[in-house]
C-alpha positions in Angstrom: 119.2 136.9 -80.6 116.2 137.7 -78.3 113.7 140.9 -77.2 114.0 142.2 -80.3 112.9 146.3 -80.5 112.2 148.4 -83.3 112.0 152.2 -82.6 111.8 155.1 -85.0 113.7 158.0 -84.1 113.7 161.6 -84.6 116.9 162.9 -86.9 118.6 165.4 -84.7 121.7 166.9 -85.2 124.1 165.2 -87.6 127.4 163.8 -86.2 130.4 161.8 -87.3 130.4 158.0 -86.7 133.4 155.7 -87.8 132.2 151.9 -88.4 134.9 149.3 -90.2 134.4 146.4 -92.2 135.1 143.6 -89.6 133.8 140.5 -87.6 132.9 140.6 -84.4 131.0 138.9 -81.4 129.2 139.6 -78.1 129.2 136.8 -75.6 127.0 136.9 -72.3 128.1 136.4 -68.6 127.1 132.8 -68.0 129.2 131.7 -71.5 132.3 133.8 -70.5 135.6 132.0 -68.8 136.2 135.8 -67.1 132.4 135.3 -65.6 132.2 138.9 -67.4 130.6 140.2 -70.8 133.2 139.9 -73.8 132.9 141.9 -77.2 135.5 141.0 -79.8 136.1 143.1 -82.6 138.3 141.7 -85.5 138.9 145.3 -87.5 140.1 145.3 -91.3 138.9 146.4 -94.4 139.1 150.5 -93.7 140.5 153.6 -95.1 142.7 154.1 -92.2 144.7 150.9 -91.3 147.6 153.0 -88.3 145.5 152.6 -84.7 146.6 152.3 -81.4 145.6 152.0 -77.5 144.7 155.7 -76.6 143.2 156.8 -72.9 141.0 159.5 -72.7 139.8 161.4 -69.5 137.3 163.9 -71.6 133.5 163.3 -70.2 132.0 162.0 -67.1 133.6 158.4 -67.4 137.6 158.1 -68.3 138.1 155.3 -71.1 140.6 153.1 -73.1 140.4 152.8 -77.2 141.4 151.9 -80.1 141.7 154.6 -82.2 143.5 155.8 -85.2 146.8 157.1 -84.6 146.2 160.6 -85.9 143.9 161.5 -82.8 144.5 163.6 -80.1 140.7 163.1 -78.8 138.2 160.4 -79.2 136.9 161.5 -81.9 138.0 158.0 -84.0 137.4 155.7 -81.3 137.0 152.5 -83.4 136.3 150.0 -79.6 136.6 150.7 -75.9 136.1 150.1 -72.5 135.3 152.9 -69.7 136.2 153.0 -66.1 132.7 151.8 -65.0 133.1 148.8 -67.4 130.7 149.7 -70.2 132.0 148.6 -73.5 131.5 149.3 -77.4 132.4 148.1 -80.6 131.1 148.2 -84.2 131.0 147.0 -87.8 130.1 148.4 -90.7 127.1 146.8 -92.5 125.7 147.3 -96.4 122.0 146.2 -96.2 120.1 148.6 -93.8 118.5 151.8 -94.9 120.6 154.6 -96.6 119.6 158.0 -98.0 121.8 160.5 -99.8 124.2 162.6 -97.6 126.7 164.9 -98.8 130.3 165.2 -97.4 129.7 168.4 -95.2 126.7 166.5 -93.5 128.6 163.2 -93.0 131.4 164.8 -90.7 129.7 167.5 -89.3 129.8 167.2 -85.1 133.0 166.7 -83.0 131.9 163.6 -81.1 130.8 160.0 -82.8 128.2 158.1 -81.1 130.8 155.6 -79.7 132.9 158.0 -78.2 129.8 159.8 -76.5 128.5 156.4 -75.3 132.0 155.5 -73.7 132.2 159.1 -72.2 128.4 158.8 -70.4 127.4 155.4 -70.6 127.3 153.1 -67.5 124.8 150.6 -69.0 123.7 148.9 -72.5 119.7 150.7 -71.4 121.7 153.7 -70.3 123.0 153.6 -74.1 119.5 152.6 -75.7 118.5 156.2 -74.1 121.3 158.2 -75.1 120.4 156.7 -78.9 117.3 157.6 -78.5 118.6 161.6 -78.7 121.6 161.2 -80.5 121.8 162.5 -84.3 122.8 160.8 -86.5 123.5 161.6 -90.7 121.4 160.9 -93.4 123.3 157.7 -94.5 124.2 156.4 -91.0 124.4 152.3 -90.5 126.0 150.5 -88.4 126.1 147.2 -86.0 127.0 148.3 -82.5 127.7 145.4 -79.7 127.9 147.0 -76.5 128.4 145.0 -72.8 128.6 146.6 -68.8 129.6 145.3 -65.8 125.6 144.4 -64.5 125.8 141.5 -67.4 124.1 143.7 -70.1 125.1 142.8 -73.4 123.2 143.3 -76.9 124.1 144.1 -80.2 122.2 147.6 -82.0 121.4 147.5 -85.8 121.4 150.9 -86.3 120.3 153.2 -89.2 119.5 156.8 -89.5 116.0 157.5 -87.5 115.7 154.2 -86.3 117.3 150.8 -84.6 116.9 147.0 -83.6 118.2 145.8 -80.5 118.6 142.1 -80.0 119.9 141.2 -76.5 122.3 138.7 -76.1 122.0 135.9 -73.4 124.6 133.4 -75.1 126.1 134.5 -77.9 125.3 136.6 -81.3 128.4 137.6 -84.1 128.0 140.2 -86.4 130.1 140.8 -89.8 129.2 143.5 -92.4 125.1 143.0 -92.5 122.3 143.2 -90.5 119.4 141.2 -89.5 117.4 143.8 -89.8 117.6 145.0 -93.3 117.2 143.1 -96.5 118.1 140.0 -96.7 119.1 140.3 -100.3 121.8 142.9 -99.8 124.1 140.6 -97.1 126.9 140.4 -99.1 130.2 138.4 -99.2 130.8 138.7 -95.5 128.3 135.9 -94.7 131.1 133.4 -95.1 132.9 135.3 -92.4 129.8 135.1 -90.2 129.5 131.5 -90.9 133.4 131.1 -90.3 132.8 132.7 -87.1 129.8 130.6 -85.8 130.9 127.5 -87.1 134.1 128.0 -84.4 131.6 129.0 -81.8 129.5 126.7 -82.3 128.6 123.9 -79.3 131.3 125.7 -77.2 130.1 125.9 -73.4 132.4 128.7 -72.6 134.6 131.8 -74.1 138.0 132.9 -73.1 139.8 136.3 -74.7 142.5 134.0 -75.8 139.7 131.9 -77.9 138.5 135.4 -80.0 142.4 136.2 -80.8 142.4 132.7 -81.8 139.6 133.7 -84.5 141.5 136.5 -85.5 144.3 133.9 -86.3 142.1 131.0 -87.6 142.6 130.1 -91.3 139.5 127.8 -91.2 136.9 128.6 -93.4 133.2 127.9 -93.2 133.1 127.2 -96.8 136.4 125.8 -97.5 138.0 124.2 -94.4 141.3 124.6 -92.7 142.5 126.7 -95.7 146.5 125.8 -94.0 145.9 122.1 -94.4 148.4 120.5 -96.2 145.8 118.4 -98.7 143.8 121.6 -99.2 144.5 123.6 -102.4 142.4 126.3 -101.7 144.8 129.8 -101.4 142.4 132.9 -101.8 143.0 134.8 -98.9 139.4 136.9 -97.9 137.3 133.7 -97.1 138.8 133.7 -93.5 138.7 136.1 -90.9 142.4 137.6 -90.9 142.7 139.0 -94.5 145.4 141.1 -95.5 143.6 144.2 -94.8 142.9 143.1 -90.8 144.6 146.0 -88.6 143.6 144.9 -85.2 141.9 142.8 -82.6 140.6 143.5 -79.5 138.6 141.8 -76.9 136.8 143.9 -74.5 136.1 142.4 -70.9 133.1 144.4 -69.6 133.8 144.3 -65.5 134.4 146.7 -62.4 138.5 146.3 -63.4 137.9 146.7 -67.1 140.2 145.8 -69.6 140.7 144.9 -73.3 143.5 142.2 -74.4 144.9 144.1 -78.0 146.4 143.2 -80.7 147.9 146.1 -83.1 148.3 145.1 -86.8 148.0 142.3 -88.6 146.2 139.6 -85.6 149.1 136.8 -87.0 152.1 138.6 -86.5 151.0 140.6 -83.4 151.3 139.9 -79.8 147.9 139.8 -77.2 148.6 142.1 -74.8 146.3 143.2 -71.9 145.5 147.0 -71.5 143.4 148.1 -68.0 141.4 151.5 -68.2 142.8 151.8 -64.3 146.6 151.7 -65.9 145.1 155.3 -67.2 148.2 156.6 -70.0 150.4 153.8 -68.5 149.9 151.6 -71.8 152.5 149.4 -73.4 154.8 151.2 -75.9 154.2 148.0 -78.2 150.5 148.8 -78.6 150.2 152.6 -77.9 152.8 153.3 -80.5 153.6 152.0 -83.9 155.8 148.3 -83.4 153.6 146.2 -83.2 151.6 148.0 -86.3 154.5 147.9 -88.2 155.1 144.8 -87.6 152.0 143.7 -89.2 152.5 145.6 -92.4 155.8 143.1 -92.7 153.7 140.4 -92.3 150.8 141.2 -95.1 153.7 142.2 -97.4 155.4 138.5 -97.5 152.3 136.3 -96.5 150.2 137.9 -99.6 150.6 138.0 -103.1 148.4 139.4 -106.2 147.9 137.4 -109.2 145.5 139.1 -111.6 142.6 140.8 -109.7 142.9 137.8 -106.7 144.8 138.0 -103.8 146.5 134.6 -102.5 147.7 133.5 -99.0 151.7 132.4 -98.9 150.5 129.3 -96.5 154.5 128.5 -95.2 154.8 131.9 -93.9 151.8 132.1 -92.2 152.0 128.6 -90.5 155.4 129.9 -89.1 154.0 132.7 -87.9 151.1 130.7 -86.2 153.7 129.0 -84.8 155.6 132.0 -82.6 153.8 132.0 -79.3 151.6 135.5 -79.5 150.1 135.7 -75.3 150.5 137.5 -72.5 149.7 135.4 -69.1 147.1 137.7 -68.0 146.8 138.3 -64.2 143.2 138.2 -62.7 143.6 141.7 -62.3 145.6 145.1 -63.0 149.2 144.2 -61.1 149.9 146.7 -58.2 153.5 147.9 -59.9 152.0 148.0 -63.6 154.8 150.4 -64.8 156.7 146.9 -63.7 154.3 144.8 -65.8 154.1 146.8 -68.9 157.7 147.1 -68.9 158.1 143.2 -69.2 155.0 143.4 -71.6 157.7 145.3 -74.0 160.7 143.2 -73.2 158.6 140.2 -74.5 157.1 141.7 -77.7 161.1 142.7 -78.3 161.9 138.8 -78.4 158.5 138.7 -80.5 159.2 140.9 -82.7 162.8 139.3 -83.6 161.1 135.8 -83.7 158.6 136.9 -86.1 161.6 139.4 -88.2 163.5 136.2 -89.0 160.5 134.6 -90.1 159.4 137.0 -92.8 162.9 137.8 -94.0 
């Protein structure tokens, strides 16, 4: 984490922002296996679990999301990539500053600050400026990790008149707190930023496929390879796929942007590559509800309550690990990609009848 900035801001108007409680990293040029900036989000833990792969053509730049299913613009983008390459994603976090806000403040404005940034944003400074103007509600706090196709790539701590940006030149991961606010109030999802760095950790280089690989990981910082057969540990939220994990999505921030998706539950889905340039040409298993529904079969045989905990079914998950859950990606967006995304379907069919039998 390097050229850290702190800036106070004036509080304009007050518009809607959507953050989630999930994991997430930023990794720089020189660390990534595409030789292009990666952001990883790892969402879960939200009001609203039914997303999909949405493109919208609304502002100066055209872009591809995630976004809740209910949409018809972006105005829940949750992570994205524009046509330019400029990419965003963020967590919620529980330890910056927070004043009271009342309902009809908190979702006043048509346009979050995500969905603004992916319609005018070219750049992570061109972003820093448009923050700079931006209003934001009284309670507003968020971690942003934003990446363009120059090699910019920070992450934001963000609050309601002010910010910390920490550029990234290797790596930086984010969960549910922030650096800058107190260190007290960090909460439980520590463990998952340890999980998360302790994977990363002395790695020389990042690929998409190793981030859906987090998203899939049952190791645990604290408590090990939680699938091992000598480990009794079962509680399911000390890794990064809980039961409440929707999506994944890495973002690859070049002149042919793309993200590589997975709807639903990260174990049971399928990776599947999405380019902005494909426009509303977006396979049916991650722009509609399959693969979502899909993970809800998943969650519903591989957890169980007992009391207030909630406990991991390990033989059904290490099945489902075992169900191959990639798309060979080409180097770039195939000529005929009606062709490709057709294939894409045909192969998360044979995925989805693998992974049926499994959780019957």
């Amino acid at each position: 984490m390097k050229s850290f900035r702190l800036l106070l801001l004036p509080l304009a108007l007050l518009l809607w922002h959507s953050a989630d409680a999930c994991s997430s990293a930023v990794v720089a040029r020189k660390l990534s296996a595409e030789g292009e900036v990666l952001i990883w989000k790892h969402r879960d833990q939200t009001n609203v679990t039914d997303c999909r792969i949405v493109y919208f053509d609304d502002g100066k730049y055209a872009y591809t999301a995630l976004a809740n299913s209910y949409v018809s613009v972006g105005s829940s983008t949750l992570a994205g990539v524009n046509e330019v390459g400029f990419g965003y994603i963020s967590t919620a976090t529980s330890n910056l500053h927070r004043s009271p806000v009342t309902q009809i403040e908190r979702y006043n404005g048509k346009y979050g600050l995500m969905c603004r940034a992916l319609r005018e944003c070219r750049t992570v400074d061109e972003f820093e400026q448009l923050l700079k103007t931006h209003g934001r509600y009284a309670s507003f706090e968020s971690n942003v990790g934003v990446g363009d196709a120059e090699g910019g790539a920070a992450y934001f701590e963000i609050w309601s008149d002010g910010y910390a940006r920490y550029d990234v030149d290797t790596y930086d991961v984010r969960t549910n707190f922030s650096f800058a606010g107190r260190d007290d109030k960090r909460g439980r999802s520590v463990r998952r930023y340890d999980t998360v760095m302790a994977q990363m950790e002395g790695k020389s280089s990042f690929s998409t496929s190793d981030f859906i690989g987090y998203s899939r990981s049952f190791f645990s910082a604290d408590k090990g390879d939680v699938l091992a057969d000598n480990n009794p540990f079962r509680e399911a939220n000390y890794v990064v796929p809980r039961p409440s994990s929707v999506a994944s999505v890495v973002v690859v921030c070049s002149k042919n942007p793309r993200m590589d998706v997975i709807i639903g539950h990260p174990v049971a889905g399928m990776a599947v590559p999405v380019w902005v340039a494909a426009k509303n040409n977006i396979p049916k298993c991650v722009g509609g509800r399959a693969m979502y529904d899909l993970g809800r079969k998943f969650v519903a045989k591989a957890y169980y309550k007992q009391g207030k905990s909630t406990y991991l079914n390990k033989d059904v998950a290490r099945k489902a690990l075992k169900v191959n859950n990639h798309i060979k990606t080409p180097k770039s967006m195939p000529e005929d990609i009606t062709k490709f995304n057709a294939k894409v379907d045909r192969i998360f069919e044979k995925h989805y009848q693998q992974m049926v039998r499994i959780l019957q």
